[in-house]
TORKOL-4160 file (C-alpha; in steps of 0.2 Angstrom, whole numbers, padded with zeros to 4 digits, m for minus):
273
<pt num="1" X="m0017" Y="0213" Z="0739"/>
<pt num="2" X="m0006" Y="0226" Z="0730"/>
<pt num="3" X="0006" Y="0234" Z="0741"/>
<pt num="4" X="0002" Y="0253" Z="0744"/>
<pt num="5" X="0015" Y="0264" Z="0738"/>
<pt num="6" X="0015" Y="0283" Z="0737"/>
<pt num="7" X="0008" Y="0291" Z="0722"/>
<pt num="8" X="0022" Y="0307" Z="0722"/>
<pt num="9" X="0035" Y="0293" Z="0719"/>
<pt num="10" X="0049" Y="0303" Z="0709"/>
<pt num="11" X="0047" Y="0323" Z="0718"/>
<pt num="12" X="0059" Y="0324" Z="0729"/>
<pt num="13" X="0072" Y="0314" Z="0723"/>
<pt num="14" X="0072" Y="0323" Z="0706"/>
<pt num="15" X="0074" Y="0341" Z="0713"/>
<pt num="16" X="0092" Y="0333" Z="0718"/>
<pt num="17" X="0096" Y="0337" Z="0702"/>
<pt num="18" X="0090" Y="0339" Z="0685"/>
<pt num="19" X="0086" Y="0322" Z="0675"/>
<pt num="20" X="0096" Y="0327" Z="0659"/>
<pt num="21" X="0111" Y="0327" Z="0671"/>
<pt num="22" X="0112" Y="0308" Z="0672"/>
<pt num="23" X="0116" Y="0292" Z="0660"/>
<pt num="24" X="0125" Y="0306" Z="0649"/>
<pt num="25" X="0134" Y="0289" Z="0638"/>
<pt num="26" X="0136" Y="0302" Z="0624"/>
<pt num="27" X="0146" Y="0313" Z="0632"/>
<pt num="28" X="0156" Y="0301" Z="0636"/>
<pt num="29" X="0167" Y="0309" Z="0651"/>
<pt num="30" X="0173" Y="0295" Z="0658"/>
<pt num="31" X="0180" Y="0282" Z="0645"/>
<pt num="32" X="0182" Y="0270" Z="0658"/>
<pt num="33" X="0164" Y="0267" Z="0655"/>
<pt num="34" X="0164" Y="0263" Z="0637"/>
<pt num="35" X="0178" Y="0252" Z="0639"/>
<pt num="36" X="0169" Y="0244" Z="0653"/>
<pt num="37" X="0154" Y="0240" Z="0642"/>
<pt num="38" X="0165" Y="0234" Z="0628"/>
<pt num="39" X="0171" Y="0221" Z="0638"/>
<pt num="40" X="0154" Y="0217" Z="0644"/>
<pt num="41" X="0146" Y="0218" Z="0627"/>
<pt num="42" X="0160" Y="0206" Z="0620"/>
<pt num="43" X="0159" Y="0192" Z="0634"/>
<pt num="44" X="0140" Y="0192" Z="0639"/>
<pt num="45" X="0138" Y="0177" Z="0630"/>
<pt num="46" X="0122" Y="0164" Z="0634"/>
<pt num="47" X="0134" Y="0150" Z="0637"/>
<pt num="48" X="0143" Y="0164" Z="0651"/>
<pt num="49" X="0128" Y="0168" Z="0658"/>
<pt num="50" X="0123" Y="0149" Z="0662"/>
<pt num="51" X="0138" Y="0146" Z="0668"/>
<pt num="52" X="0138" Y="0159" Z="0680"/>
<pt num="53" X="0122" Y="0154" Z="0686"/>
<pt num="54" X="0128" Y="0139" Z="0690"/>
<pt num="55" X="0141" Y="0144" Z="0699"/>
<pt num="56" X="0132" Y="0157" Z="0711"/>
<pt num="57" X="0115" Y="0150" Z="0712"/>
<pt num="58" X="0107" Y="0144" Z="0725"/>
<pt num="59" X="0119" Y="0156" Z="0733"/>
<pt num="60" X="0129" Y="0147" Z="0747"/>
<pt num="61" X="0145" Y="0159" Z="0745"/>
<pt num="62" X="0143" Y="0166" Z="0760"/>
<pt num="63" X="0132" Y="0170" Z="0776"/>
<pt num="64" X="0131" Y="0186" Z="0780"/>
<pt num="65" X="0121" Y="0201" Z="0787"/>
<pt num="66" X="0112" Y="0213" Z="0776"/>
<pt num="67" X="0120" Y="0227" Z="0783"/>
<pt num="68" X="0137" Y="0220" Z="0784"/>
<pt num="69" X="0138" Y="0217" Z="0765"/>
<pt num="70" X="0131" Y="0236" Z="0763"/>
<pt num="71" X="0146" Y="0239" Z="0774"/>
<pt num="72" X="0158" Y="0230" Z="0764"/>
<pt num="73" X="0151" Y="0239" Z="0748"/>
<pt num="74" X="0157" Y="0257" Z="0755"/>
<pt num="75" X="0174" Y="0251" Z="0748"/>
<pt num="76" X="0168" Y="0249" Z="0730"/>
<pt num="77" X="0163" Y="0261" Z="0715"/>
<pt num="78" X="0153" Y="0254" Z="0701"/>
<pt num="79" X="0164" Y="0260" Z="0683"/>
<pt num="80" X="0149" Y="0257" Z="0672"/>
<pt num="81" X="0140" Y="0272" Z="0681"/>
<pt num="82" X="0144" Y="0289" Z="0673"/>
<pt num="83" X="0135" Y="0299" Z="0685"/>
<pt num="84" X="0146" Y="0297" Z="0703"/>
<pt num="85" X="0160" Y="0293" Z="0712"/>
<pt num="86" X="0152" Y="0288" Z="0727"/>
<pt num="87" X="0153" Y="0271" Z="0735"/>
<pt num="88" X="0140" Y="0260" Z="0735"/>
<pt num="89" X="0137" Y="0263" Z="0751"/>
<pt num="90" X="0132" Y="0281" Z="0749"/>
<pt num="91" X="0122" Y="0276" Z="0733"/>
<pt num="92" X="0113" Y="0265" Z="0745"/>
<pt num="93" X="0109" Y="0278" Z="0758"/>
<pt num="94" X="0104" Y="0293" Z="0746"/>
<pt num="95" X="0091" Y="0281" Z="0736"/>
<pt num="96" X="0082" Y="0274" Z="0752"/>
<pt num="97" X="0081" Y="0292" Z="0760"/>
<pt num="98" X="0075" Y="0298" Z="0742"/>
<pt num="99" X="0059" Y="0284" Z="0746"/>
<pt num="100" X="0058" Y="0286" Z="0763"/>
<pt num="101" X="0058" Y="0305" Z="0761"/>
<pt num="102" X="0043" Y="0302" Z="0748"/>
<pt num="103" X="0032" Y="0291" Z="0760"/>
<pt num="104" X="0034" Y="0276" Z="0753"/>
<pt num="105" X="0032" Y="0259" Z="0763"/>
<pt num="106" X="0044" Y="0248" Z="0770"/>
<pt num="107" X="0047" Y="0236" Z="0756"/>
<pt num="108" X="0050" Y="0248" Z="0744"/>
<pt num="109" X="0062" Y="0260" Z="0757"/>
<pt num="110" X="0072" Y="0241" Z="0760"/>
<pt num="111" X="0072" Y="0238" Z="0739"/>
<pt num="112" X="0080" Y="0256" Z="0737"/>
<pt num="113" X="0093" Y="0251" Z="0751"/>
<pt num="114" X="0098" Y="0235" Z="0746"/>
<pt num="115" X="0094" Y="0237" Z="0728"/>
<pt num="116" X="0115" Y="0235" Z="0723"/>
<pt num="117" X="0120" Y="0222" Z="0736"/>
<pt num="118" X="0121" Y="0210" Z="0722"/>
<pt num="119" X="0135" Y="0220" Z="0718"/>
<pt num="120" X="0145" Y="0209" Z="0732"/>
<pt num="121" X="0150" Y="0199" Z="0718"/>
<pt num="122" X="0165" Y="0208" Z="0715"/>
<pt num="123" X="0169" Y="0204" Z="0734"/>
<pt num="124" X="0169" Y="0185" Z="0728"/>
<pt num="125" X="0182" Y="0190" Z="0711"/>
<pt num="126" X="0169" Y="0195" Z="0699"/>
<pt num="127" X="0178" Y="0207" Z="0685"/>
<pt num="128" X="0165" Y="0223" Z="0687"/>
<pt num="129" X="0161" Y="0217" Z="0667"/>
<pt num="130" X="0150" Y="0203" Z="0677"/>
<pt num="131" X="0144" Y="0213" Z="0691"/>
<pt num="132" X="0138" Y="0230" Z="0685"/>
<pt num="133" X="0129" Y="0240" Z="0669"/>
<pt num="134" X="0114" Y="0238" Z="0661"/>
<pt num="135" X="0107" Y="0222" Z="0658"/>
<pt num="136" X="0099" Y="0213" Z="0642"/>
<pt num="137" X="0093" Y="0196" Z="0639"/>
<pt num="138" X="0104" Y="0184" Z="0628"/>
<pt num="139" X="0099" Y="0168" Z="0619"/>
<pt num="140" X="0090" Y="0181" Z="0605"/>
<pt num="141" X="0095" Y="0196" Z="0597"/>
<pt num="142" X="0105" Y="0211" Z="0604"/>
<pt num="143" X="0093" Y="0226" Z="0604"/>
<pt num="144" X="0102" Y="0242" Z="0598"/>
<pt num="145" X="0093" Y="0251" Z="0614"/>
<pt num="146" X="0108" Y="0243" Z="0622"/>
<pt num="147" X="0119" Y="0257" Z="0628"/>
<pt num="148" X="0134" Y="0255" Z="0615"/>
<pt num="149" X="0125" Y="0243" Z="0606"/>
<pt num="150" X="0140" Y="0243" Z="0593"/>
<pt num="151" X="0151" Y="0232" Z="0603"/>
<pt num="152" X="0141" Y="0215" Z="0603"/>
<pt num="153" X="0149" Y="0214" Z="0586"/>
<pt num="154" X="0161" Y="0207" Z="0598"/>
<pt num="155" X="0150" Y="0194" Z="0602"/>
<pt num="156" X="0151" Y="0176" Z="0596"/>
<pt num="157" X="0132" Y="0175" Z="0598"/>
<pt num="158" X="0128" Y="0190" Z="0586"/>
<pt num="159" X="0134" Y="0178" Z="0574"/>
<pt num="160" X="0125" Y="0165" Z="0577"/>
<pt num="161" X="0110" Y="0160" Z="0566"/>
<pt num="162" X="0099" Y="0156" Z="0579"/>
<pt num="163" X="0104" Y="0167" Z="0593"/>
<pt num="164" X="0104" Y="0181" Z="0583"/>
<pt num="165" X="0086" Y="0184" Z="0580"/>
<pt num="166" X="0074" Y="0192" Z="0589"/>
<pt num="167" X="0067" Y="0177" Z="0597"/>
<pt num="168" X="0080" Y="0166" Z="0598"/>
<pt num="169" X="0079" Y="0151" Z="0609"/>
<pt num="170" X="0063" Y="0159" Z="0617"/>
<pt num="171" X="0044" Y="0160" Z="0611"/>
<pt num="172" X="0035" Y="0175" Z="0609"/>
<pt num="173" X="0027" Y="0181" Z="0626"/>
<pt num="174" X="0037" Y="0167" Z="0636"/>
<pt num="175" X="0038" Y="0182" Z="0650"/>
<pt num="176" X="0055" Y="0186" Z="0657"/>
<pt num="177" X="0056" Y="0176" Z="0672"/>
<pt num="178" X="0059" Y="0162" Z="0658"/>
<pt num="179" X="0074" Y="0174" Z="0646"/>
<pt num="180" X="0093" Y="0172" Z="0652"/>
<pt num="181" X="0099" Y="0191" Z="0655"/>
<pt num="182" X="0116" Y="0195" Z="0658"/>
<pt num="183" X="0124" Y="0191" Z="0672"/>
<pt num="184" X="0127" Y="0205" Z="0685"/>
<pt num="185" X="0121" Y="0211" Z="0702"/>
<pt num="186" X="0103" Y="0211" Z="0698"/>
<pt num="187" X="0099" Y="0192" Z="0695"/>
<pt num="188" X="0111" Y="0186" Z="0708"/>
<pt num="189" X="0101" Y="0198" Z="0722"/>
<pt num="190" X="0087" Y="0192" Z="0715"/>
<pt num="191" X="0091" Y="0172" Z="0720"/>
<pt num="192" X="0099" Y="0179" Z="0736"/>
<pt num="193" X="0083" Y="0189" Z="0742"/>
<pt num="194" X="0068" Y="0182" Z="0734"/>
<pt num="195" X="0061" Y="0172" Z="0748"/>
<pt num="196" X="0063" Y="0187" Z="0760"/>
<pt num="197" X="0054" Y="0200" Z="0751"/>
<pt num="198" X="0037" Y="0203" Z="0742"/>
<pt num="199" X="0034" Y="0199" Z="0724"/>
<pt num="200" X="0033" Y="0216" Z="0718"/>
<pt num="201" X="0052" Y="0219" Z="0728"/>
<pt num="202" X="0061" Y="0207" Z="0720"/>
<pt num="203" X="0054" Y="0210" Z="0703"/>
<pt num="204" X="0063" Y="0227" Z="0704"/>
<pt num="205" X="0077" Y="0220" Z="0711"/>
<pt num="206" X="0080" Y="0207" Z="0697"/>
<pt num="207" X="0075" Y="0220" Z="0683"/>
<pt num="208" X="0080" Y="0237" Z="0689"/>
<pt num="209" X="0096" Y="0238" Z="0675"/>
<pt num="210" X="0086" Y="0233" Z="0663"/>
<pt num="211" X="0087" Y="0251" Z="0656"/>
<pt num="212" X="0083" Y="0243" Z="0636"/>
<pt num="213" X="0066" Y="0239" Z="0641"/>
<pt num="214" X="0061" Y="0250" Z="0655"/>
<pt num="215" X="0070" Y="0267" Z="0647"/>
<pt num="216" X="0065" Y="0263" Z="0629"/>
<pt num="217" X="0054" Y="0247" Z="0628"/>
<pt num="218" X="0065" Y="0236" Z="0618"/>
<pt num="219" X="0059" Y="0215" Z="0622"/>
<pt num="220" X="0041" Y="0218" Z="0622"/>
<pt num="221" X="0038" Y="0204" Z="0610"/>
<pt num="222" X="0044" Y="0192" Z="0626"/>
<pt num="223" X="0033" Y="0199" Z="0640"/>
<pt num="224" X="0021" Y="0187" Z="0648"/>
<pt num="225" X="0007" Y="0197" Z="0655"/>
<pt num="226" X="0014" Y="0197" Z="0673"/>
<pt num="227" X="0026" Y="0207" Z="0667"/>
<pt num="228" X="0017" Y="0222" Z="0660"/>
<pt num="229" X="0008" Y="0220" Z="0679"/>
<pt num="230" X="0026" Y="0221" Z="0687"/>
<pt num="231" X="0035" Y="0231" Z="0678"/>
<pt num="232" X="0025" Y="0246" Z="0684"/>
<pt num="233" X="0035" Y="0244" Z="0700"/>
<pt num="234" X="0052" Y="0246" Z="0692"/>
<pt num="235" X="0048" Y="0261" Z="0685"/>
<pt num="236" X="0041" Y="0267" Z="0699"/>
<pt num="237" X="0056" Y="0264" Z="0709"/>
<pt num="238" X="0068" Y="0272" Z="0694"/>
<pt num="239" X="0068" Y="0290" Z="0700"/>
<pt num="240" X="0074" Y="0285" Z="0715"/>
<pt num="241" X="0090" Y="0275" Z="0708"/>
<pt num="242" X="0095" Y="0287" Z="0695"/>
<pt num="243" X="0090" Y="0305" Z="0703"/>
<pt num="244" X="0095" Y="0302" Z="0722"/>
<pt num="245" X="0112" Y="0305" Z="0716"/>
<pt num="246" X="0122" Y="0320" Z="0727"/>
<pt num="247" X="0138" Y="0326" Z="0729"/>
<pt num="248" X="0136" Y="0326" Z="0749"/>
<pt num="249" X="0137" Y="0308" Z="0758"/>
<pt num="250" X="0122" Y="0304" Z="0771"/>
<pt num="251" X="0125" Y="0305" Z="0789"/>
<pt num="252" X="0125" Y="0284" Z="0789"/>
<pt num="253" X="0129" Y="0284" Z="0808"/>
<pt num="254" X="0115" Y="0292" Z="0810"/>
<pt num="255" X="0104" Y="0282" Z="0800"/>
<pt num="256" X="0111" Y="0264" Z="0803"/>
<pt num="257" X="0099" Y="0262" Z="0819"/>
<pt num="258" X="0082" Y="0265" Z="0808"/>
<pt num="259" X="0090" Y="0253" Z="0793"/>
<pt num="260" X="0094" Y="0241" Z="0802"/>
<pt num="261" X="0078" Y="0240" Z="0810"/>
<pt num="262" X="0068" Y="0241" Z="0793"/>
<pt num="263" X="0080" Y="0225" Z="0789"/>
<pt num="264" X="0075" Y="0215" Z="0801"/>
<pt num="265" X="0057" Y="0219" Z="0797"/>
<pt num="266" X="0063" Y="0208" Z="0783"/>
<pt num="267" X="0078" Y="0197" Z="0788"/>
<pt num="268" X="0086" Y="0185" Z="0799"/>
<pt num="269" X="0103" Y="0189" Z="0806"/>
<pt num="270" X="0112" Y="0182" Z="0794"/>
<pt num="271" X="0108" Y="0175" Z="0773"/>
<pt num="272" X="0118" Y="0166" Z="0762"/>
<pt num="273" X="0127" Y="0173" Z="0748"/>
């Protein structure tokens, strides 16, 4: 059965403040952010990202509670995001009050919370390059939807003759559960969470950076028909990530009591990571 969700998904987190406000790249007001994806842009190479899988997954870093590693996440700031200065934390907080605000269900309330965790990376020594930012698939071509697409020229893969067209090592309409995407916060939550949460949840969670398809609809060609179903929800739950964004922190002593409940709708004590 498909979970309900609220139909008014995007109202009140978007009277926050106006849409054309945030992912201003061209302004380019912070060009920590550029070099940031430079980096990335440069180093996100297939053989990276499998290595990194295989370094993090299944993950066994860590075990932890939920909240804790939200907790630990107050003390960072993601330098790919030109939008805020606010630590995670907050981030977390405004985008699950934005749903909860909007009515929507649990699962979806928990998603907006915990959305970033993946982010604890950079607690285990991740350089922010392999933590944060959008993400892309790589193994094929580098679409020039990719926020400064002009640095993969950094990349050895751009040069290869197999990896750099548009299918690459994949087959047309494989679906991307099957596509290697950069390596970040998104597909480690993903491993870390995915026996917990609905299907529709961790899809978002694994795809919610991937602005070059959901933002502009590059990589079509390797959807599988389960992802046109799924994708739906991360759209859905885009508003909430991008327009959530404030200038005044949540009350999070206040909160914590109803979060933490909602989590343990969800979770055990303590997950690996």
């Amino acid at each position: 059965m498909e979970p309900e969700i609220a139909q008014n998904h995007s109202q009140s987190a978007e009277e926050k403040k106006c849409s054309s406000n945030f992912r201003d790249y061209a302004a380019r007001s912070k060009p920590s952010v550029e070099a940031l994806y430079r980096e990335n842009h440069e180093k996100q190479t297939l053989e990276f990202v499998l290595a990194k899988k295989a370094e993090f997954t299944p993950p066994r870093r860590k075990e932890m509670g939920v909240w804790e590693c939200l907790e630990l996440l107050d003390g960072m700031q993601d330098e790919s995001d030109p939008d805020t200065s606010m630590s995670q934390m907050v981030h977390a907080l405004q985008c699950a009050e934005a749903a909860r605000a909007a009515g929507h269900p649990s699962w979806f309330q928990v998603v907006a919370l915990i959305h970033d965790a993946g982010k604890m990376l950079n607690f285990f020594g991740e350089p922010q390059f392999a933590v944060v930012g959008d993400t892309f698939p790589v193994g094929c071509a580098f679409s020039e939807k990719i926020i400064f697409h002009e640095h993969f020229v950094l990349n050895k893969d751009s040069q290869d003759p197999i990896l750099s067209t548009p299918n690459g090592i994949y087959e047309e309409h494989c679906g991307f559960d099957n596509v290697h995407f950069s390596w970040g916060h998104d597909e480690y939550l993903y491993h870390v969470v995915k026996d917990y949460l609905p299907e529709e949840a961790a899809y978002i969670i694994r795809y919610h950076s991937f602005y070059p398809h959901h933002h502009d609809g590059a990589y079509e060609h390797l959807m599988a028909s389960k992802d046109h179903d799924l994708m739906k929800w991360v759209k859905k739950f885009q508003p909430f990530d991008l327009y959530s964004k404030a200038d005044s922190p949540p009350d999070r002593e206040v909160l914590k009591p109803y979060y933490q409940k909602l989590l343990h709708e969800f979770f055990p004590d303590k997950i690996w990571w």
